[in-house]
N, C-alpha and C positions, 0 to 999 in steps of 0.2 A: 504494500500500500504506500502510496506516495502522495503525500501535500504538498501546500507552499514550499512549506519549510522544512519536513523532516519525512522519511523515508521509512519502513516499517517493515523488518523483514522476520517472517517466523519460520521455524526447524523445528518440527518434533513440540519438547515443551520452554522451548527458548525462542524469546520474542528479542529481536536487536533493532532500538529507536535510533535511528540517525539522525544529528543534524544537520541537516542537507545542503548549506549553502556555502561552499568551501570559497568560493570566489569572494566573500566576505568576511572571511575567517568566523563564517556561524555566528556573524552577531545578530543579537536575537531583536528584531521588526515586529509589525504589530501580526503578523501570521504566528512569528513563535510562539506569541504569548496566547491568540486566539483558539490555537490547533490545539495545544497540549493540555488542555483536563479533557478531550473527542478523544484522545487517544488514550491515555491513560484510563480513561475509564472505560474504554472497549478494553483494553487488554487487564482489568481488572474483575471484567465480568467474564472471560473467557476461561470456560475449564479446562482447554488443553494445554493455557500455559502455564508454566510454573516457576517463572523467574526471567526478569528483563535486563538487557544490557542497555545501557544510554551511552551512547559514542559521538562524536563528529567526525563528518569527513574531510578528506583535506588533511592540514597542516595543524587545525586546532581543534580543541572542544569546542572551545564558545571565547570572543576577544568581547563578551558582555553586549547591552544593551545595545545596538542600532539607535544613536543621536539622532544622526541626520534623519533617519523615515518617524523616528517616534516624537521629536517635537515636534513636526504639527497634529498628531495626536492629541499635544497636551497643551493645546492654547495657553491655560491659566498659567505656563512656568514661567510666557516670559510677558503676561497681563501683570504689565506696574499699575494695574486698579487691584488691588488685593482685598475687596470688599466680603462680606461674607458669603454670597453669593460667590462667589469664583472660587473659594475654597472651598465651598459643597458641593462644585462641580468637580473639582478635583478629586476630592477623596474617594467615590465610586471607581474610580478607573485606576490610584493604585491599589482599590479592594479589589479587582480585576487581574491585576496584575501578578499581587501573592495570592490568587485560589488560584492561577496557576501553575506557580511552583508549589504550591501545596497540593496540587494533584498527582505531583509524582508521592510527596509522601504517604498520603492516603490511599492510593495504590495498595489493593491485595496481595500482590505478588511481590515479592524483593527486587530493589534495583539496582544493580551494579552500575556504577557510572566509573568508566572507563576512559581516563584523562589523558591525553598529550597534546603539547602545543598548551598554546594560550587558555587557563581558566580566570579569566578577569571577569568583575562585577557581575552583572546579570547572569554568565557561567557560573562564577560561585556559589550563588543562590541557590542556583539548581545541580547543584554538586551537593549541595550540603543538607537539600531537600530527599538525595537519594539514602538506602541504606549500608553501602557498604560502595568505598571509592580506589579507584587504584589507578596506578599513573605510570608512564614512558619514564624514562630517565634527564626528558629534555623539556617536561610540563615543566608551568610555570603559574603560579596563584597570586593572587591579589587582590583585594577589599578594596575596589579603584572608590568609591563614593567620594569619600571626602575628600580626593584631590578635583575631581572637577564639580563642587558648590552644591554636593547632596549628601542627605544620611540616607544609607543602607535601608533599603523600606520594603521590601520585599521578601524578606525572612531569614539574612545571613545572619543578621544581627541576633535573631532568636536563637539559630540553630547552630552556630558557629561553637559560642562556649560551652556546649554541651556534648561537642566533640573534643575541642581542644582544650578548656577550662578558660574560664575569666581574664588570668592576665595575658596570655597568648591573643586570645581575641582580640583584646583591648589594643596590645600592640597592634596586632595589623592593622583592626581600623583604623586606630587611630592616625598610625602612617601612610598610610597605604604602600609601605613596602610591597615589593615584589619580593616571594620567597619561589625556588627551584625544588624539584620535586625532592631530594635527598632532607629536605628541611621540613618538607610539608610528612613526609613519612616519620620525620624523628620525633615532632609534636603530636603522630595523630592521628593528621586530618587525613592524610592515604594510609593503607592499611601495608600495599608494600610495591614497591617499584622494580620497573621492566627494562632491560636494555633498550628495544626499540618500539613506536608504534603496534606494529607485527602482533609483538612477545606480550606486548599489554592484551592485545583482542583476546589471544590463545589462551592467557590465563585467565583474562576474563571471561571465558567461554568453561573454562574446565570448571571453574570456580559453581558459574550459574547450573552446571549438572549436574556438581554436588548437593545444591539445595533442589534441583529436580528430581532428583533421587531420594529423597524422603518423602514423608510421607505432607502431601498438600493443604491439608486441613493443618496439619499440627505446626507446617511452617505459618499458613496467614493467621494463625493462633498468635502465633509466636510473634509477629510482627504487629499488630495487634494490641497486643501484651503492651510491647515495650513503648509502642507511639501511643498509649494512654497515659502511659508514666508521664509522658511530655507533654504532650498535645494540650494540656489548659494554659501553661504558660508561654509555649508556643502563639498560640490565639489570642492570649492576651496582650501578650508582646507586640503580633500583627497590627492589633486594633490599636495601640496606643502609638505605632510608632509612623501609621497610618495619619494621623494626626498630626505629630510630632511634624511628619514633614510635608502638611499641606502649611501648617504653620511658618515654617522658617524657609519657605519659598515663593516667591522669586526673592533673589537678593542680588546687592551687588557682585557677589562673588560667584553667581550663578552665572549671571549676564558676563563677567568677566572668563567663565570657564567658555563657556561658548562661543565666542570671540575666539578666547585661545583656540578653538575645537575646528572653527571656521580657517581660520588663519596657518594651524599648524604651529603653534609656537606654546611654549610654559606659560599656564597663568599665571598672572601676579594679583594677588588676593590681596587686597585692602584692610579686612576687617569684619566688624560683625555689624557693616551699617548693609 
């Protein structure tokens, strides 16, 4: 099966979602965001499968969000009328945006997300949305938000220290460093790294037939189980941070990253006017 944006291929009881847009290193448009809870909840309702891989193709996973196709999507970022009305109109569409990444994790079936190349911003999200993550030797991650005049709104922010713990998180956001895969495996966030592309799919394939090889009830049990442990703070997290950033948007440092984004050059951030 083939959409916009992502590709859908199933074997047996292994389902493999591609991101499909390698000419743009898979950054994810308003089709990513629209396609993925169609798909995920077909291959959640499907009893022949029993574990999904989430891949891109190309050179990356995902280099995050598509700027250029999703701001005029979102009028209100760069409406200097920030009246109450324009921030009600905002908030629905990024409640839009995380019940999409939230549909990989509400997912029946386990999803391996299978990393190389570029995991930046909107990638992340949806890496961190999956249950078990594994990566090339030449992936690369990054919390981009707050270098170009946003917070994290979409659900890394929830799901991040709950992989990696509180001060780990903190760091990334808060810098947006870029770490390489031998870094993101030492804190955590992958579970183990591969020489090449190739060697990531293979194990990420052998991986997903170990979990189809049990028994399918007791894995979506099991998965279940554990996204209940989370899932209130999760939600609550979404809805506040939802808020948080229809609040503290547009700003100058917003209007100044986009500029930069247009231009191709470093913002230079001003402040907190």
């Amino acid at each position: 099966m083939t959409t916009t944006f992502y590709h859908v291929e199933k074997s047996g009881p292994i389902a493999v979602v591609w991101l499909n847009r390698p000419e743009k290193k898979n950054a994810m448009g308003k089709a990513a965001w629209l396609e993925l809870p169609q798909i995920f909840s077909e291959l959640s309702a499907a009893r022949e499968i029993r574990a999904v891989i989430l891949a891109g193709k190309g050179d990356d996973f995902s280099a995050g969000i598509d700027l250029q196709e999703m701001v005029p999507e979102l009028p209100e970022l760069q409406n200097r009328d920030q009246s109450g009305a324009t921030k009600w109109s905002l908030l629905p569409k990024i409640q839009v945006l995380q019940q999409a990444i939230s549909s990989v994790e509400r997912c029946r079936k386990p999803v391996i997300a299978a990393i190389h190349g570029f995991c930046l911003g909107a990638g992340l999200d949806l890496a961190t949305a999956c249950d078990i993550r594994l990566a090339s030797k030449e992936a690369l991650f990054c919390v981009k938000e707050a270098a170009v005049g946003f917070v994290a709104d979409v659900g890394v922010l929830q799901r991040l220290p709950l992989i990696v713990g509180q001060g780990l998180a903190r760091e990334l956001a808060m810098t947006a460093k870029t770490i390489d895969a031998e870094r993101a495996c030492r804190i955590g966030l992958v579970n183990d790294v591969y020489a090449s592309p190739e060697a990531l799919m293979s194990a990420a394939q052998v991986m997903a037939e170990e979990i189809a090889e049990n028994s399918p009830l007791a894995v979506e049990a099991t998965k279940d189980v554990l996204n209940t442990a989370i899932e209130g703070a999760i939600d609550s997290g979404l809805k506040y941070v939802a808020s948080v950033s229809t609040n503290i948007i547009p700003s100058a440092d917003l209007f100044e990253a986009l500029a930069a984004f247009r231009e191709k050059r470093k913002p230079r951030f001003r402040g907190m006017d």
